[in-house]
Wavefront OBJ file of the C-alpha trace (Angstrom):
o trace
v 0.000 0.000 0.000
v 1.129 3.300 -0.849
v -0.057 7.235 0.226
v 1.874 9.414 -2.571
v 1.907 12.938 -3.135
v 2.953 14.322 -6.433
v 4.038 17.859 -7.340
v 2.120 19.010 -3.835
v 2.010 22.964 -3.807
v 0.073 24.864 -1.630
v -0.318 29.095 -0.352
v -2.642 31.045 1.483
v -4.969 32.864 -0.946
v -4.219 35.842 0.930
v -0.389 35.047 0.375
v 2.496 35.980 -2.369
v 4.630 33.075 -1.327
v 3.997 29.767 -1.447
v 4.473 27.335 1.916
v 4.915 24.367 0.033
v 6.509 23.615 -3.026
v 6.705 20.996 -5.495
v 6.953 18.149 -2.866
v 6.903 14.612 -4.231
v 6.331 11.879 -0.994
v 6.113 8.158 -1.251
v 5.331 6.622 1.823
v 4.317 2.457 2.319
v 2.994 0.540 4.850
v 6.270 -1.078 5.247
v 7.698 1.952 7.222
v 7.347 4.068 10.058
v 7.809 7.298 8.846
v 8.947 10.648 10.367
v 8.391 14.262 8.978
v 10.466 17.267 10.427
v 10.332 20.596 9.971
v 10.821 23.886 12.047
v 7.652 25.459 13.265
v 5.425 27.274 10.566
v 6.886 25.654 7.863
v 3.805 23.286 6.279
v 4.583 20.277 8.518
v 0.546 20.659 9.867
v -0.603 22.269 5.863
v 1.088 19.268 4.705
v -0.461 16.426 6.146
v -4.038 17.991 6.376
v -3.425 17.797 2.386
v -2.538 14.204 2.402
v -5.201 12.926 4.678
v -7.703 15.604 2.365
v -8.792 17.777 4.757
v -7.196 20.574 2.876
v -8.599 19.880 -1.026
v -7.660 23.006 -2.501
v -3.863 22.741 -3.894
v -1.959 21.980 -6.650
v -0.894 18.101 -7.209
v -2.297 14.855 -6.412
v -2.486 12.797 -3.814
v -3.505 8.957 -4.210
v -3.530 5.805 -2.466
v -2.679 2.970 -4.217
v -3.306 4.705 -7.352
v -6.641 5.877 -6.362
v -7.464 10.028 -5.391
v -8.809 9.851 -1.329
v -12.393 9.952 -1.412
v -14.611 13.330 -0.752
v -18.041 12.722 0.867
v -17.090 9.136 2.063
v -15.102 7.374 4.854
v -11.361 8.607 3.727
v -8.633 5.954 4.836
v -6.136 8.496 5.586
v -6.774 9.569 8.944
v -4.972 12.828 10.409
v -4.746 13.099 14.455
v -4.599 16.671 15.083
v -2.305 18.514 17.762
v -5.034 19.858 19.321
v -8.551 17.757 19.691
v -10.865 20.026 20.928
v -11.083 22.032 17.489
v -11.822 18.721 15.137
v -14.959 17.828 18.154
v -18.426 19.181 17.765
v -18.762 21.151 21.166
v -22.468 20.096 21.332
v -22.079 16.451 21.434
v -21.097 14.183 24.341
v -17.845 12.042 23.931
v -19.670 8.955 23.186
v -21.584 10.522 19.784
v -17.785 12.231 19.180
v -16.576 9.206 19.183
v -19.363 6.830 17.733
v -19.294 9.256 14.980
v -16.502 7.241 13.707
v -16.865 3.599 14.744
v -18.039 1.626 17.775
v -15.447 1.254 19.955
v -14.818 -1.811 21.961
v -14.393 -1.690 26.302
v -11.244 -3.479 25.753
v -9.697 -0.601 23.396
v -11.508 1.768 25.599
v -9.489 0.717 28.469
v -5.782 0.539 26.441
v -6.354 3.796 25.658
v -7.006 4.731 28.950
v -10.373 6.156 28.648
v -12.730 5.658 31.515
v -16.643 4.770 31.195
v -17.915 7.743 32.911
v -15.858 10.736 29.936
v -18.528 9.321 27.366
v -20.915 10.971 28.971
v -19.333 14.364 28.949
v -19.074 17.250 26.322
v -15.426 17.894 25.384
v -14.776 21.338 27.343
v -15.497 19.012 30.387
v -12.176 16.812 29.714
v -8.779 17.785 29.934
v -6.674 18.129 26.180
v -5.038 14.937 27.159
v -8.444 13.240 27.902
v -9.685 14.497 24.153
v -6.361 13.470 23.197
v -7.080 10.025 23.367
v -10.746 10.128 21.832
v -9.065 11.573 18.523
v -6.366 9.018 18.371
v -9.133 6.706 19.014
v -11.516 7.623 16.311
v -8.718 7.820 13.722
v -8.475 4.262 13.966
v -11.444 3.307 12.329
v -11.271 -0.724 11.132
v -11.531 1.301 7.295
v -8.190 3.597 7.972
v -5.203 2.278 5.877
v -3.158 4.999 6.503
v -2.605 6.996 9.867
v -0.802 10.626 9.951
v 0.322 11.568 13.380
v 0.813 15.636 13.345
v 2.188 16.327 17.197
v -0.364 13.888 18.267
v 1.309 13.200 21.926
v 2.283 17.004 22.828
v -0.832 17.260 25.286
v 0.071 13.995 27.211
v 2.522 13.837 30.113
v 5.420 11.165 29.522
v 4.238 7.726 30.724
v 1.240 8.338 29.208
v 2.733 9.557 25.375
v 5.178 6.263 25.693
v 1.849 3.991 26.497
v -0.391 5.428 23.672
v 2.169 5.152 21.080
v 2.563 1.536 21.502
v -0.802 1.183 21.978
v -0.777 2.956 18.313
v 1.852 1.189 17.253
v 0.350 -2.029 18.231
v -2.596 -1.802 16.054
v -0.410 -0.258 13.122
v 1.616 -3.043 12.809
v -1.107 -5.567 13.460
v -3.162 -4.134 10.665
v -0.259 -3.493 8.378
v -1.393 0.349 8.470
v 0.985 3.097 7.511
v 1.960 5.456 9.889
v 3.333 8.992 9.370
v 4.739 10.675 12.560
v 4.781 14.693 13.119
v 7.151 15.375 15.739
v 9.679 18.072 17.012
v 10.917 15.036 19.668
v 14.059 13.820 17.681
v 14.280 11.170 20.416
v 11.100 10.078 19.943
v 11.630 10.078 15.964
v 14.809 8.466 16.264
v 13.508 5.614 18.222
v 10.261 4.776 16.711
v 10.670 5.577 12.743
v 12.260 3.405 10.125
v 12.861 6.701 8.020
v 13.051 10.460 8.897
v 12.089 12.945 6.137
v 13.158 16.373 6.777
v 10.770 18.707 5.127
v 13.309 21.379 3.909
v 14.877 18.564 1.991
v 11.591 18.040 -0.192
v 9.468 21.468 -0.184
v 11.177 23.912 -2.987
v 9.848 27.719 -1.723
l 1 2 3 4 5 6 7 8 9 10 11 12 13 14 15 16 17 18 19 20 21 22 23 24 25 26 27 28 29 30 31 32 33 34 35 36 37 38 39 40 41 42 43 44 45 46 47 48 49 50 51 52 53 54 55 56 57 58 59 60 61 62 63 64 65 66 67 68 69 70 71 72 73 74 75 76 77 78 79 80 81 82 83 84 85 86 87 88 89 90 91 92 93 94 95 96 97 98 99 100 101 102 103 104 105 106 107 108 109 110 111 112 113 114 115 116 117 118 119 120 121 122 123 124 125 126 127 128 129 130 131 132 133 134 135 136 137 138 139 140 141 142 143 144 145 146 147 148 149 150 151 152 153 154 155 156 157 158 159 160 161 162 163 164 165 166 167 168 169 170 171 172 173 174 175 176 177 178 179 180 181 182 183 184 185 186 187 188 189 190 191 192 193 194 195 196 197 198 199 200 201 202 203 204
């Protein structure tokens, strides 16, 4: 399985310059894969374009050959640095998160979400308590392909180490691919197969 972008350019329409550039990426399920790249340089512009969130750029983006669906389920699935602006603030956790899929107790409780949050709106929990519902509904039995942007900056330390493989777990049991967004060069260093540095493939 492979997520490739092709000749990916993107700007602001209220900007001269263009963020990105040009960029070509090939990523496979085969790989953990880590994207770096100094703040406010596309890293977040990027991967909202390759899990097609963002739909107006120049390019293509395709999964094995075939352009990510609009009005459907898409299989690329981007976990956002900050939850609480992807979650209707009118809906309890349970319809955030049964939105996506029906969640099992037993994933419930790897993920370390207790019984008693799905019955709260998400300015009652904590980021790190959302935290865990969007990693959680990004993993949708239909997601081929997961993009990580900063996903584990709102957790404390023990926690970031125990979602991950939790993540990592089901990545690898599913043969998903797996893009990681991360200014942690440990973290990079010790999860990811293959670190792409974004100044090395964006051409502003």
């Amino acid at each position: 399985m492979e997520l490739e972008g092709t000749n990916i350019s993107f700007k602001y329409p209220s900007a001269k310059n263009y963020i990105l550039k040009d960029i070509d990426m090939h990523l496979d399920n085969q790989k953990i894969y880590g994207l770096i790249g100094d703040s406010g340089s596309g890293k977040s512009t990027l991967c909202k374009i390759l899990s097609g969130y963002v739909n107006k750029y120049e390019g293509e983006v395709t999964l094995d050959g075939n352009k990510l669906p609009q009005k459907e389920f898409c299989p690329v699935q981007l976990i956002y640095q900050h939850p609480e602006k992807v979650m209707n603030p009118k809906w309890k956790m349970n319809d955030v998160l049964g939105e996506s899929w029906d969640v099992n107790d037993e994933l419930l409780s790897e993920f370390g979400i207790q019984k008693s949050w799905l019955t709260r709106f998400p300015q009652e929990l904590s980021g790190g308590e959302l935290q865990r519902f969007s990693v959680l509904r990004a993993l949708n039995p239909k997601t081929k392909f997961l993009i990580a942007d900063e996903m584990t900056t709102m957790l404390d330390a023990i926690t970031q180490v125990q979602i991950l493989d939790s993540v990592l777990n089901i990545v690898k049991e599913r043969k998903m691919g797996f893009l990681l967004v991360s200014h942690d060069m440990d973290l990079v260093d010790t999860i990811c197969d293959e670190k792409i540095y974004l100044k090395d493939i964006n051409k502003v």
